[in-house]
Backbone as CSV, one residue per row, in Angstrom:
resi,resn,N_x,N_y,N_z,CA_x,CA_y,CA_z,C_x,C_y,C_z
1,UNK,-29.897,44.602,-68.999,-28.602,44.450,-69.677,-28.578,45.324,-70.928
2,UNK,-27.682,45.879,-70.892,-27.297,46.911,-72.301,-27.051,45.918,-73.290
3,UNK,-27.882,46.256,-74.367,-27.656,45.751,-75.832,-26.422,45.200,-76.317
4,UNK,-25.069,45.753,-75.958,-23.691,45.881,-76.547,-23.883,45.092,-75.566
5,UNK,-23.631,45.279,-74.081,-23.392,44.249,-73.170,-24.082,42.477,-73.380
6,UNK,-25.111,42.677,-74.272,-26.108,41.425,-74.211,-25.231,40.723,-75.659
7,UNK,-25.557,41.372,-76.380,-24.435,41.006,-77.717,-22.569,40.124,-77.828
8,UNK,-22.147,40.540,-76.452,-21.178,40.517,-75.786,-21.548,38.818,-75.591
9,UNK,-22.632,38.861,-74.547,-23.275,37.698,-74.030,-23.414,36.559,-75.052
10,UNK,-23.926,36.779,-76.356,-24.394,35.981,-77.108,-22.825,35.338,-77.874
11,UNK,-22.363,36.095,-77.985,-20.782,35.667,-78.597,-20.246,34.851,-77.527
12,UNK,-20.263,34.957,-76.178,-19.686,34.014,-75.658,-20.403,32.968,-75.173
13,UNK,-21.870,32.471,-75.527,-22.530,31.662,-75.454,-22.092,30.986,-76.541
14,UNK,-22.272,31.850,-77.691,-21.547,30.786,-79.223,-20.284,30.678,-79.574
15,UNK,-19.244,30.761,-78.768,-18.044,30.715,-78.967,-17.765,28.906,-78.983
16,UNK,-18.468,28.698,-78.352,-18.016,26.853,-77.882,-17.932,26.150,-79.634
17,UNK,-18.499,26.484,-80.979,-18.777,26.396,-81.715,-20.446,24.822,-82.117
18,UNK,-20.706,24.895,-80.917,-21.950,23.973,-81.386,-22.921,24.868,-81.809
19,UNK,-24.139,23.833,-82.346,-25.049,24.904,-82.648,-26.220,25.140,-81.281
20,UNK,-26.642,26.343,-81.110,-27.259,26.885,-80.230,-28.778,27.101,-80.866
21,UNK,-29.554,26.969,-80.079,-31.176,27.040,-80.564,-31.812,28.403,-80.208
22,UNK,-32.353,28.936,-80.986,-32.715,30.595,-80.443,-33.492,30.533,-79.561
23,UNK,-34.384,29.658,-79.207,-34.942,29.746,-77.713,-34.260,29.390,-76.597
24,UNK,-32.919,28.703,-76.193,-32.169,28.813,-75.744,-31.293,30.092,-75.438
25,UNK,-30.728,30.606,-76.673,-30.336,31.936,-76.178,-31.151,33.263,-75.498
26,UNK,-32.268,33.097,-75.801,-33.002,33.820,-75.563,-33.351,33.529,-73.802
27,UNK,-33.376,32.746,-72.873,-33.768,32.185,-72.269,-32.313,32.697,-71.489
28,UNK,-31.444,32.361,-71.634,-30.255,33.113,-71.777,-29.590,34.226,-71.484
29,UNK,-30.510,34.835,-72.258,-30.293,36.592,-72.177,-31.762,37.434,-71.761
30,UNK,-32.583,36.610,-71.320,-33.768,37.472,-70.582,-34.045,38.011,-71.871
31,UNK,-34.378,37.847,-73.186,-35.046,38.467,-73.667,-36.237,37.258,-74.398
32,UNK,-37.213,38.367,-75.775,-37.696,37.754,-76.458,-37.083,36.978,-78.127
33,UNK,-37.576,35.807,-78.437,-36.933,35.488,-79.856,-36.518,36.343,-80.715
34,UNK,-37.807,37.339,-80.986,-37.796,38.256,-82.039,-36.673,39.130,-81.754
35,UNK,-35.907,39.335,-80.158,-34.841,40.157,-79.981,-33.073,39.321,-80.338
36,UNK,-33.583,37.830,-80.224,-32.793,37.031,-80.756,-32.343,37.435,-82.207
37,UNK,-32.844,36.932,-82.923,-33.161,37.404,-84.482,-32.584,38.297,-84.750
38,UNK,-32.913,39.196,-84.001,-32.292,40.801,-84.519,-30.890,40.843,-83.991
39,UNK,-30.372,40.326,-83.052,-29.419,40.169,-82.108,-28.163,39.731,-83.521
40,UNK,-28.520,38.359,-83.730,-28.425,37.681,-84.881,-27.428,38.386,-86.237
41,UNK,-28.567,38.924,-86.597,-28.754,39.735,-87.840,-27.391,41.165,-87.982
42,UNK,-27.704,41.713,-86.258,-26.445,42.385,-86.025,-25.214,41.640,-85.730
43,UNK,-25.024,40.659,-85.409,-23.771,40.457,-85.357,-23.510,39.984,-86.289
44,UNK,-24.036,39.388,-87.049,-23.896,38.746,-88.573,-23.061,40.051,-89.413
45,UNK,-23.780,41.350,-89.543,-23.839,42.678,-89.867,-22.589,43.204,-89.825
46,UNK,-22.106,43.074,-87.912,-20.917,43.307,-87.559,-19.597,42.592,-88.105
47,UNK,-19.587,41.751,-89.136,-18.760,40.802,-88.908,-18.076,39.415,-88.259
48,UNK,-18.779,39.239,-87.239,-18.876,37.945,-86.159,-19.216,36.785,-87.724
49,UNK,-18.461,35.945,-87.303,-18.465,34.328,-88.260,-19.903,33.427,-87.750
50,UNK,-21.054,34.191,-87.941,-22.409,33.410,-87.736,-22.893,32.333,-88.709
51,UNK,-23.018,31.276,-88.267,-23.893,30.399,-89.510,-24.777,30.166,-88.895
52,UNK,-26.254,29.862,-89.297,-27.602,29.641,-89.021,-28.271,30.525,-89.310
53,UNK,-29.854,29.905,-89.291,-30.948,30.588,-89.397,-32.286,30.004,-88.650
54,UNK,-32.862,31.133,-88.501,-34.103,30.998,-87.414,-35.106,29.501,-87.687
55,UNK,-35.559,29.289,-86.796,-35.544,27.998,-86.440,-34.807,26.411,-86.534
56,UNK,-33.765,26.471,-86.940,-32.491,25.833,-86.908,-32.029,25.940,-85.699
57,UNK,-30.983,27.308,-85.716,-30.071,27.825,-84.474,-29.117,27.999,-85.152
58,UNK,-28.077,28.416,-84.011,-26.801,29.528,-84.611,-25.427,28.612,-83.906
59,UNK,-24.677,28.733,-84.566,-23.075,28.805,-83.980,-22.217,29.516,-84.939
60,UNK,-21.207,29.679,-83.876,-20.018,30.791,-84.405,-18.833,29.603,-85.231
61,UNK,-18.273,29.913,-85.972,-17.267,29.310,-86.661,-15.803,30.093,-86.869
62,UNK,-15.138,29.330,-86.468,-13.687,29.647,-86.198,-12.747,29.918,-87.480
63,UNK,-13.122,29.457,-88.608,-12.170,29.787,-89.759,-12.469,31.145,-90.137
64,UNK,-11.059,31.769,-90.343,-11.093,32.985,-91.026,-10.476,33.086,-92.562
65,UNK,-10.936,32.747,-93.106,-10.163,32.298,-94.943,-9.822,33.620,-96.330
66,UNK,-8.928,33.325,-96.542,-9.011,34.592,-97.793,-8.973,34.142,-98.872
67,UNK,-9.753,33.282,-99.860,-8.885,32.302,-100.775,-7.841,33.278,-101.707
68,UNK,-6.763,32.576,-102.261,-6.731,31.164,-101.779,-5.111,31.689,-100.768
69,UNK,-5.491,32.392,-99.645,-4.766,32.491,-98.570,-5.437,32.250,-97.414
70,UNK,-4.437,31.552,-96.568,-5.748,31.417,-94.846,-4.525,32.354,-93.813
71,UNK,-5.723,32.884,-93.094,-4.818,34.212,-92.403,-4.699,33.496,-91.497
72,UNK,-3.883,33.681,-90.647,-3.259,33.501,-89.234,-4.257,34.842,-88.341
73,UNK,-4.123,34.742,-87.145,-4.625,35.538,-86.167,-3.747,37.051,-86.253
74,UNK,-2.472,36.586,-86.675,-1.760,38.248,-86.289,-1.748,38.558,-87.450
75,UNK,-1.834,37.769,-88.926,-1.932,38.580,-90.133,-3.527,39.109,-90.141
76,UNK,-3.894,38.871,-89.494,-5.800,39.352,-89.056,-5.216,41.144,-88.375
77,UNK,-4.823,40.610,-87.442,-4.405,41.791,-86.528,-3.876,42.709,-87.458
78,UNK,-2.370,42.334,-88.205,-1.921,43.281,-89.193,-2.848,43.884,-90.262
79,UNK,-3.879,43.149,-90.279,-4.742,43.828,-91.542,-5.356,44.816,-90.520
80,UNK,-6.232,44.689,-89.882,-7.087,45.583,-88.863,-5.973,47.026,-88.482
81,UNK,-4.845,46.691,-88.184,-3.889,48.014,-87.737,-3.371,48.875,-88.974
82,UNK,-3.278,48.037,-89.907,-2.762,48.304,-91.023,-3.566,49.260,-91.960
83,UNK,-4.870,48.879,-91.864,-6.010,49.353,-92.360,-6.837,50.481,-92.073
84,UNK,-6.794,50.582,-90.819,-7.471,51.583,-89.946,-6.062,52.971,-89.809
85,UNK,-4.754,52.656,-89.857,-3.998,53.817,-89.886,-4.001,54.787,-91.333
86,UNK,-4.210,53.215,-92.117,-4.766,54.492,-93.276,-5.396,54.845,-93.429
87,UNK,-6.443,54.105,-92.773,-8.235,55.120,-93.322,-8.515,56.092,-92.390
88,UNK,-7.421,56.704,-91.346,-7.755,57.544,-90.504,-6.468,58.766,-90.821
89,UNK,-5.812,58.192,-92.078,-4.758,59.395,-92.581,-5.320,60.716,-92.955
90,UNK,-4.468,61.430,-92.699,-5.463,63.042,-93.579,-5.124,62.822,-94.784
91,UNK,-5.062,62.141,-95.687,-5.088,62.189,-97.287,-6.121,61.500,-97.521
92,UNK,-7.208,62.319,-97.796,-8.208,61.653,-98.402,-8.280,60.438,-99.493
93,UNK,-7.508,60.662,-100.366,-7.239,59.599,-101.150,-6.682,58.391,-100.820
94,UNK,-5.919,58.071,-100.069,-5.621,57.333,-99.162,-6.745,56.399,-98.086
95,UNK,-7.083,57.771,-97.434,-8.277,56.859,-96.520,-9.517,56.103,-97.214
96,UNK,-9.714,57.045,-98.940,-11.060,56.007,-99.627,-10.519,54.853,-100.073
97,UNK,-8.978,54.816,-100.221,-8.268,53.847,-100.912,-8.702,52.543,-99.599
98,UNK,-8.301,53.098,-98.268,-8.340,52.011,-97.487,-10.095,51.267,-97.080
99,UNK,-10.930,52.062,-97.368,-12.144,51.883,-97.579,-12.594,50.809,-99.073
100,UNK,-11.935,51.073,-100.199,-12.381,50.177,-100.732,-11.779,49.151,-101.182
101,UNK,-10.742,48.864,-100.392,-9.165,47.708,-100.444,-10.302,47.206,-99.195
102,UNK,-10.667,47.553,-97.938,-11.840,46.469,-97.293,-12.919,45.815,-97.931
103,UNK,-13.704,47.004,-99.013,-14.387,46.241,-99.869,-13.948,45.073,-100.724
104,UNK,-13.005,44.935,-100.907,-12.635,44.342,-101.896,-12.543,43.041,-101.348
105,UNK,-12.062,43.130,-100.397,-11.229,41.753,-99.379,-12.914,41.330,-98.519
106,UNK,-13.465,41.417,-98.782,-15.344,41.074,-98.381,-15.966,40.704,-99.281
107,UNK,-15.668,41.067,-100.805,-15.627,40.383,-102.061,-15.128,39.221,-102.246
108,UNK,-14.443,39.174,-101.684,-13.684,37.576,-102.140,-14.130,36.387,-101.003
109,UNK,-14.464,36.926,-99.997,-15.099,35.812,-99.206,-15.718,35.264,-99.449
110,UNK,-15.492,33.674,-99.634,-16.398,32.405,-100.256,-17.871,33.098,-99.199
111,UNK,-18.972,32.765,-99.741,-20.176,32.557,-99.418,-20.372,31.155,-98.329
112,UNK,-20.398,30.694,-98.807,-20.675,29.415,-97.968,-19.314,28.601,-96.693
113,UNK,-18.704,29.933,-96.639,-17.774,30.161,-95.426,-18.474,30.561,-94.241
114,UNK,-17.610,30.904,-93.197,-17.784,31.897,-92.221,-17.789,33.442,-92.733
115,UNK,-18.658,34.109,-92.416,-18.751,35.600,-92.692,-17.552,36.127,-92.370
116,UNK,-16.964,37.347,-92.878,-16.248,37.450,-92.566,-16.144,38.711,-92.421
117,UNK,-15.342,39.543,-91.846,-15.702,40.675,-91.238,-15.707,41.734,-92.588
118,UNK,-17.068,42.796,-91.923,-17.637,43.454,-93.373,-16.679,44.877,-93.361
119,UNK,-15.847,45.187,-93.894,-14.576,46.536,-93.910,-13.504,46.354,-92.603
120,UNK,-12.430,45.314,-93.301,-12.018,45.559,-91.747,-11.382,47.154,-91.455
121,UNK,-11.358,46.982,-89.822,-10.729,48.469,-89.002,-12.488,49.728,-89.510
122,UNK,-13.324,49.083,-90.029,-14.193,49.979,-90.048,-15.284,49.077,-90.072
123,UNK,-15.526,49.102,-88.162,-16.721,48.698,-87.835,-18.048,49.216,-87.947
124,UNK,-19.323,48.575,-87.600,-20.433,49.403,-87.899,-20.953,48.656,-85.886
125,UNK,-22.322,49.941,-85.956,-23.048,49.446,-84.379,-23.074,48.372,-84.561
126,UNK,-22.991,47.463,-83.212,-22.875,47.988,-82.012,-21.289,48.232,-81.208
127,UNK,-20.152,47.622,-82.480,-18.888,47.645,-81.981,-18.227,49.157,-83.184
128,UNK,-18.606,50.291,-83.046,-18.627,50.744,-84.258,-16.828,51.470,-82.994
129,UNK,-16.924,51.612,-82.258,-15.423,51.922,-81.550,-14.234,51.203,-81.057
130,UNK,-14.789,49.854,-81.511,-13.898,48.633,-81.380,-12.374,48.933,-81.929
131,UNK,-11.829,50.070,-82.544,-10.718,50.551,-83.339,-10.393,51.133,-82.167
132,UNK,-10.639,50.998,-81.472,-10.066,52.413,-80.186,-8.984,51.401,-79.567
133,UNK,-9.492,50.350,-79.374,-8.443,49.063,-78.920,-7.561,48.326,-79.601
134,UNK,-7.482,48.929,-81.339,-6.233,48.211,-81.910,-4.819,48.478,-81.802
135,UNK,-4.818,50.020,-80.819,-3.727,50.097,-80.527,-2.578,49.010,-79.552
136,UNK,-3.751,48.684,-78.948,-3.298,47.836,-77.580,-2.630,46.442,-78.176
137,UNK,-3.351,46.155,-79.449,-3.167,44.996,-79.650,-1.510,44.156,-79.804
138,UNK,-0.573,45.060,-80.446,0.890,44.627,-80.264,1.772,44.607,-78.616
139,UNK,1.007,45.198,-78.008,1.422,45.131,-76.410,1.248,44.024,-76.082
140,UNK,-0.519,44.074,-76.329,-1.137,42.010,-75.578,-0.251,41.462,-75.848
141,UNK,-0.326,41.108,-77.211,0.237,40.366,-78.093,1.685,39.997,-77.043
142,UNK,2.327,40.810,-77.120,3.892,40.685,-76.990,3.888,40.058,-75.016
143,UNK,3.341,41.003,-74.693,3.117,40.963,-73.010,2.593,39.147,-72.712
144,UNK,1.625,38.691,-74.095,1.620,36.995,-73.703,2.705,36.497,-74.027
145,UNK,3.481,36.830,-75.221,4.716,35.889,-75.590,5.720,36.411,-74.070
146,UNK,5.959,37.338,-74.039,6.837,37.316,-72.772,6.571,37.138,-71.465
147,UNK,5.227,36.517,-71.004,4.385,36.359,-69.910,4.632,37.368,-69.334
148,UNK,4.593,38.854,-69.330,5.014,39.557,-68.327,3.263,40.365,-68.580
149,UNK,2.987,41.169,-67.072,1.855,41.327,-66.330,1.369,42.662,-66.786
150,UNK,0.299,42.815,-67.142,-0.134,43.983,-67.942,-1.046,44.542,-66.447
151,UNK,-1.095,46.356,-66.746,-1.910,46.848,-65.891,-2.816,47.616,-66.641
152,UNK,-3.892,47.296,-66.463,-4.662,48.177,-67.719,-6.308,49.124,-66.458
153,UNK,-6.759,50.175,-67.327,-8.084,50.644,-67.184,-9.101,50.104,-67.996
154,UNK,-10.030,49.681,-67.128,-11.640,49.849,-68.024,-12.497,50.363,-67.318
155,UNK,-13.737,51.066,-67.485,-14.542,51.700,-67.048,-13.925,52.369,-65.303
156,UNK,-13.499,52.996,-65.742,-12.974,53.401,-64.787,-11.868,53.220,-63.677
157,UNK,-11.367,51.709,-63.721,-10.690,50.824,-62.547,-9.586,50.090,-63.191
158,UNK,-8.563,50.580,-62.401,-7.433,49.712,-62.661,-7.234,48.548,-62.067
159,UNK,-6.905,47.463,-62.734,-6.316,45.964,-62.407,-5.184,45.651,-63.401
160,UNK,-4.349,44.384,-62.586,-3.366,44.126,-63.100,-3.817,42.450,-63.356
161,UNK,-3.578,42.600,-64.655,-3.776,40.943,-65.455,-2.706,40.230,-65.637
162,UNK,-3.081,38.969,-65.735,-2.032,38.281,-66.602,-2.334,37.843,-67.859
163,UNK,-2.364,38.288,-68.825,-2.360,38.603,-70.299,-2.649,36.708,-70.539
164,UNK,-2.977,35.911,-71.307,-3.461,34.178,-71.928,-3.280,34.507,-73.146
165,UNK,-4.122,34.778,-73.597,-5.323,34.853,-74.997,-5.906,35.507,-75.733
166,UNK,-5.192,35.714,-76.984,-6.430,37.255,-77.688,-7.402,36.036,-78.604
167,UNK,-8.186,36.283,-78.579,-9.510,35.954,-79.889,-10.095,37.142,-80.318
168,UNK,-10.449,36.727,-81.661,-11.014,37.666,-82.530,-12.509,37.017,-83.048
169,UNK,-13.618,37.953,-82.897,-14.627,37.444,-83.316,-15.090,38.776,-84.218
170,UNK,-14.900,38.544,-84.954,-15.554,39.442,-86.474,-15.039,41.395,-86.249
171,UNK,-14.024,41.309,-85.939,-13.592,42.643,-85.704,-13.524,43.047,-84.429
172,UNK,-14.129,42.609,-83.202,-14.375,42.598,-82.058,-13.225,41.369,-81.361
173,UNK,-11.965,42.363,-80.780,-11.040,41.481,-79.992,-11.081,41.184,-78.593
174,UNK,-11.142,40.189,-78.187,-10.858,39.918,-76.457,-9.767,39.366,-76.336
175,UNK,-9.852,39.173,-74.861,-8.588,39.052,-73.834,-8.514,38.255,-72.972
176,UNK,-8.428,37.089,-72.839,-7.925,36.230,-72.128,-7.321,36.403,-71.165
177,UNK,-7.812,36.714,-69.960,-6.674,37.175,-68.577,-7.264,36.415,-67.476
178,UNK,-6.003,36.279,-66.463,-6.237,36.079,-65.083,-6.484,37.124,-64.434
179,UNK,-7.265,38.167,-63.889,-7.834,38.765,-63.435,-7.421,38.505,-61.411
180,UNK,-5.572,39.525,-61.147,-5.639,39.369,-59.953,-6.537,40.181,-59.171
181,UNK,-6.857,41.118,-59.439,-8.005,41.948,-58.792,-8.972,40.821,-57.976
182,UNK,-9.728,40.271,-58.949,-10.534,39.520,-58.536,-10.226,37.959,-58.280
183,UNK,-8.759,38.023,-58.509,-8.713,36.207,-58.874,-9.510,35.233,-59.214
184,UNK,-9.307,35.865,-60.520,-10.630,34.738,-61.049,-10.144,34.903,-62.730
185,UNK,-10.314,33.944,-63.657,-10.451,33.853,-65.217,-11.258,35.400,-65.411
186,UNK,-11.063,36.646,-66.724,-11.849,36.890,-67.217,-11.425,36.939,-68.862
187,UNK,-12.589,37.517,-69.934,-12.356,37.810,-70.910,-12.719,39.228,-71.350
188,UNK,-11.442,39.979,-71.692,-11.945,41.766,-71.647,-12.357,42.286,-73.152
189,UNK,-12.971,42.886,-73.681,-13.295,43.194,-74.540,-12.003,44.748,-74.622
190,UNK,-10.975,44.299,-75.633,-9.922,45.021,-75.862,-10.075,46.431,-76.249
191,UNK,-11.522,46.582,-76.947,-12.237,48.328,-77.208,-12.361,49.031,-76.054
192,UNK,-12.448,48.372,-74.719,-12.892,49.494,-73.982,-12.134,49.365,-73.006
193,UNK,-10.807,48.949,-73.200,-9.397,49.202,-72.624,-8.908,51.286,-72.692
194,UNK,-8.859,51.397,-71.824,-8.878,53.356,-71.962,-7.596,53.673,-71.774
195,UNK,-6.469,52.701,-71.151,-5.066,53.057,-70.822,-4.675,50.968,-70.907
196,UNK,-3.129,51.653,-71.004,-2.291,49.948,-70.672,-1.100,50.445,-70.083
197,UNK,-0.694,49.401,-69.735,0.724,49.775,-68.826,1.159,48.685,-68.773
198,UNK,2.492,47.934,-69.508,3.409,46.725,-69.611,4.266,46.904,-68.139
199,UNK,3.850,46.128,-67.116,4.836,45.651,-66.096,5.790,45.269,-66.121
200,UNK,6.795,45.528,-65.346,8.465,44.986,-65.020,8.231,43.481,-64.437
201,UNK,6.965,43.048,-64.149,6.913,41.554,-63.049,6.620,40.776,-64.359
202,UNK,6.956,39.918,-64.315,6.217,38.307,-64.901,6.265,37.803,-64.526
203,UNK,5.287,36.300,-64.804,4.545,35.132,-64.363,4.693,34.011,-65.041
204,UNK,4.426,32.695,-64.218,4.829,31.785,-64.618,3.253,30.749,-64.634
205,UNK,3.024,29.691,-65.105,1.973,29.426,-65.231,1.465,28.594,-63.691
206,UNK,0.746,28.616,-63.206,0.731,28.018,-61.878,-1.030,27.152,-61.688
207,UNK,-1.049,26.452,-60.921,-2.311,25.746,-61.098,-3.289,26.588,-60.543
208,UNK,-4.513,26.360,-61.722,-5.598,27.106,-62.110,-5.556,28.462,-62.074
209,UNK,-4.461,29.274,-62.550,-4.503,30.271,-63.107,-4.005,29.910,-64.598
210,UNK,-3.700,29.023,-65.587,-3.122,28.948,-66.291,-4.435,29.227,-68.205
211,UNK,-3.797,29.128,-69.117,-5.094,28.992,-70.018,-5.438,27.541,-70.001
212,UNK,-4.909,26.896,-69.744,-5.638,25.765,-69.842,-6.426,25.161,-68.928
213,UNK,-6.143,25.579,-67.584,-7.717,25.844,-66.679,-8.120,26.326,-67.274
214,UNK,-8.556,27.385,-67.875,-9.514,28.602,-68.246,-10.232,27.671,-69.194
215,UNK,-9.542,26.584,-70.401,-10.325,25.898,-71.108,-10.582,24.940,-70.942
216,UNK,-10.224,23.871,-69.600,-10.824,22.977,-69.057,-12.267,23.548,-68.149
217,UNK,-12.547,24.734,-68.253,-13.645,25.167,-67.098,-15.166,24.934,-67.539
């Protein structure tokens, strides 16, 4: 398993928000502790909302806080799009501006919170291209409020989804879809979306394709 791919793994092992024991994950992901740890350490790094430490165990935590503002998911989103168009402007002054307006907003994160993502729209390894997919993000977005059927590429292959659910875990967005290709629940990692295409069809929620199968599963 590729590193990014295994990392992938560990976020959705700790998504449930209990706490997880590192010999468990490890056990898990076919590796050793000491690759745990480090595993850890990077996603911590990356921004992912990690609490724990080695020999304890880990879980992910769901609050995202700014004191004394609490963001919503799409004022998350608006910061990430918002942020990254400027720091990728040709005015230099501008783009350091948007570089240290992230610093700043990583400054203010209570400590004894959830981590919170370190520069947003400027990730570091192993999601350091995770910006490649914030374009997509007002499509999802909209394509769930209007249930209508997204056709997208990843690694090569087109399928047509039915759009659920975005979550955000520390700068790193997924996707909540019914997956007709395969008929089956998946969750896509929105970075390595390469094309989208908003369908003329929509859908209606029908048994066990719905999100709430997906979170009764």
């Amino acid at each position: 398993m590729r590193r990014a791919d295994r990392l992938m793994a560990l976020i959705q092992h700790l998504r449930d928000g209990a706490l997880h024991k590192a010999a468990d994950l490890a056990a898990a992901t076919d590796v050793s502790l000491r690759t745990i740890y480090r595993d850890m350490d990077t996603l911590a790094a990356s921004g992912v909302p990690i609490e724990g430490e080695r020999g304890i165990g880990y879980r992910v935590t769901a609050a995202i806080t700014l004191p004394p503002l609490n963001l919503t998911m799409t004022e998350v989103e608006a910061l990430h799009i918002g942020l990254l168009a400027v720091g990728q402007n040709g005015d230099a002054e501008l783009s350091s501006a948007a570089r240290t307006l992230s610093a700043k907003l990583d400054a203010v994160m209570p400590e004894d919170r959830s981590r919170a993502p370190s520069g947003y729209g400027f990730a570091i390894y192993p999601f350091a291209d995770a910006a490649r997919g914030f374009q997509y993000l007002p499509m999802i977005r909209q394509a769930i409020r209007a249930r209508q059927k997204l056709k997208l590429t990843m690694h090569g292959s087109d399928q047509t989804v039915r759009p659920l659910q975005l979550d955000y875990w520390g700068r790193l967005w997924t996707c909540v879809v019914w997956n007709e290709k395969i008929r089956d629940f998946a969750e896509l990692r929105v970075d390595q979306i390469t094309a989208l295409k908003t369908l003329p069809s929509l859908f209606v929620d029908e048994a066990g394709k719905s999100l709430a199968d997906f979170n009764t599963r």
